[in-house]
C-alpha positions as CSV (number, residue, x, y, z in Angstrom):
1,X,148.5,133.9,43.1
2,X,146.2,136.6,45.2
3,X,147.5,140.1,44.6
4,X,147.2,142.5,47.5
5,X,147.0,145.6,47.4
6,X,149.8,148.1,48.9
7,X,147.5,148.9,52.1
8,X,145.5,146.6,53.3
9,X,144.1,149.2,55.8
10,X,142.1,150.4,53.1
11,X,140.8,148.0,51.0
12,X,140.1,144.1,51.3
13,X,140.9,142.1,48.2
14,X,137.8,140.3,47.3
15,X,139.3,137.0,47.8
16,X,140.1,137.5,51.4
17,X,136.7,138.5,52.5
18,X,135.3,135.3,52.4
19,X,135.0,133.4,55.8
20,X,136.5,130.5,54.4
21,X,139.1,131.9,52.3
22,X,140.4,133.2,55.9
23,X,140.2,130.2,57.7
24,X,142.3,128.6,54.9
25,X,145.2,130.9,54.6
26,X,145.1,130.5,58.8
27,X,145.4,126.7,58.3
28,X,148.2,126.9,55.9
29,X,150.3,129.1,58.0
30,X,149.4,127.2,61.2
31,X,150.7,124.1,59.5
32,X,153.8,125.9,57.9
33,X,155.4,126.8,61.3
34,X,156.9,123.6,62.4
35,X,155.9,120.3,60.6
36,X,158.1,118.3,63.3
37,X,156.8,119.7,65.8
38,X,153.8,117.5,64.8
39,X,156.0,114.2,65.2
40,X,154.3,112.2,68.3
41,X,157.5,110.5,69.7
42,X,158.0,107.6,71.8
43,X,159.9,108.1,74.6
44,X,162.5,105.0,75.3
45,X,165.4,104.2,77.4
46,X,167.2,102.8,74.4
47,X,167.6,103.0,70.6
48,X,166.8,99.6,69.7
49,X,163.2,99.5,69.5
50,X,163.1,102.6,67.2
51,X,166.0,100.7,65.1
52,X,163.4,97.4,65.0
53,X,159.9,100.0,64.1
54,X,162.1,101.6,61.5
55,X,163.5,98.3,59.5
56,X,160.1,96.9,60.2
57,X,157.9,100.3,59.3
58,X,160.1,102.2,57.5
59,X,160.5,104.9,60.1
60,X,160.4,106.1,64.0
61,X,160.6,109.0,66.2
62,X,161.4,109.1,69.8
63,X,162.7,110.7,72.6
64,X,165.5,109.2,74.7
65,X,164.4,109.0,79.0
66,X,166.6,107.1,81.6
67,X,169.9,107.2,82.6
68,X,171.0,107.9,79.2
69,X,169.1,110.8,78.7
70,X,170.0,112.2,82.4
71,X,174.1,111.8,81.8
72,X,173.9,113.6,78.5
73,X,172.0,116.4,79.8
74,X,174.3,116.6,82.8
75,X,177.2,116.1,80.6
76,X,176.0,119.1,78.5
77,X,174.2,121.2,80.7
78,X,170.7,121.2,79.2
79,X,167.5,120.2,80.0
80,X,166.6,119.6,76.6
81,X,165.6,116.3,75.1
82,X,167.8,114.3,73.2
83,X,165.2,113.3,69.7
84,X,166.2,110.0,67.9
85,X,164.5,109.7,64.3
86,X,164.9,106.4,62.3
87,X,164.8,105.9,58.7
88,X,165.0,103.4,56.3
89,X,167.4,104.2,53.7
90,X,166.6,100.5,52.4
91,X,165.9,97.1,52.4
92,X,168.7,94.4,52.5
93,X,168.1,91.0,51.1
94,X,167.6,89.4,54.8
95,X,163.7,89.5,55.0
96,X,163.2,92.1,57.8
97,X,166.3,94.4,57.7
98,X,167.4,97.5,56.2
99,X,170.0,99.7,56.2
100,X,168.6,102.3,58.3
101,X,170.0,106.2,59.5
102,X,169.4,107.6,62.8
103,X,169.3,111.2,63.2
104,X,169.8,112.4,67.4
105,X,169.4,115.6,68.1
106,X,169.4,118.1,71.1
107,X,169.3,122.0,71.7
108,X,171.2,124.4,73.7
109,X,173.9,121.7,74.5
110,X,177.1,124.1,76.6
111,X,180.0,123.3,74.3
112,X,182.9,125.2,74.9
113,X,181.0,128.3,76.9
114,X,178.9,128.7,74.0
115,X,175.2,127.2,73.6
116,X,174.5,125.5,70.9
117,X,172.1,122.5,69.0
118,X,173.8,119.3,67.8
119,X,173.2,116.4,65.3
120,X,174.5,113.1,65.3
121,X,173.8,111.8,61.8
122,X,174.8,107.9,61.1
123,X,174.2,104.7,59.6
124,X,173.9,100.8,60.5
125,X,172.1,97.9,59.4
126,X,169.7,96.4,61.7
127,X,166.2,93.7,61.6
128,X,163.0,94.1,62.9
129,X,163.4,91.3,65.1
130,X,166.3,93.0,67.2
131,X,169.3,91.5,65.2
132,X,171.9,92.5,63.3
133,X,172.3,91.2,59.4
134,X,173.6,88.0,58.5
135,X,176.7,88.4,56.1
């Protein structure tokens, strides 16, 4: 680990003055912020065809549009988007499926006068070709 000294104002540690040794340490931070930001989500009008990437893929991220979308917000008073994420817990013995756990999530949702984020956290099983499981 780089040690610093107390006041930077002063002195440089001999690390940090190389060009590159900056543009590195910006790079980590920059990517340190918000790893999900960097999720590119599909938007859809229903959950099904991040349920069929996901069992298919192994995972999925979108972002719920339509009438859907529009009730919850209205329902909750937010103009936030509701975010689905998809993942494969695992793989079931049809060819195809898994057992799969959707995350939805959406910020300053009015709950009681206060504002608020929620998460819906559950579980199903589901195919990639739009199906349920067999038994």
């Amino acid at each position: 680990m780089i040690s610093l000294p107390r006041n930077p104002s002063r002195r440089t540690h001999p690390a940090l003055r190389s060009p590159m040794a900056t543009l590195t340490i910006a790079c980590i931070c920059a990517l340190s912020i918000s790893p999900a930001a960097a999720i590119e989500r599909t938007v859809v009008t229903e959950i099904k065809p991040l349920l069929m990437r996901a069992a298919e893929h192994g995972d999925s991220h979108g972002v719920l549009a339509g009438t859907g979308a529009a009730y919850a917000q209205r329902r909750f008073d937010t103009s936030r988007p509701i975010e689905i994420d998809v993942r494969r817990i695992r793989t079931l013995p049809q060819a195809g499926c898994g057992r799969l756990e959707v995350t939805t999530r959406q910020q300053a949702v009015l709950l009681d006068g206060k504002r608020q984020d929620q998460e819906l956290v559950y579980q199903l099983s589901f195919c990639a070709d739009g199906r349920f499981p067999q038994e």
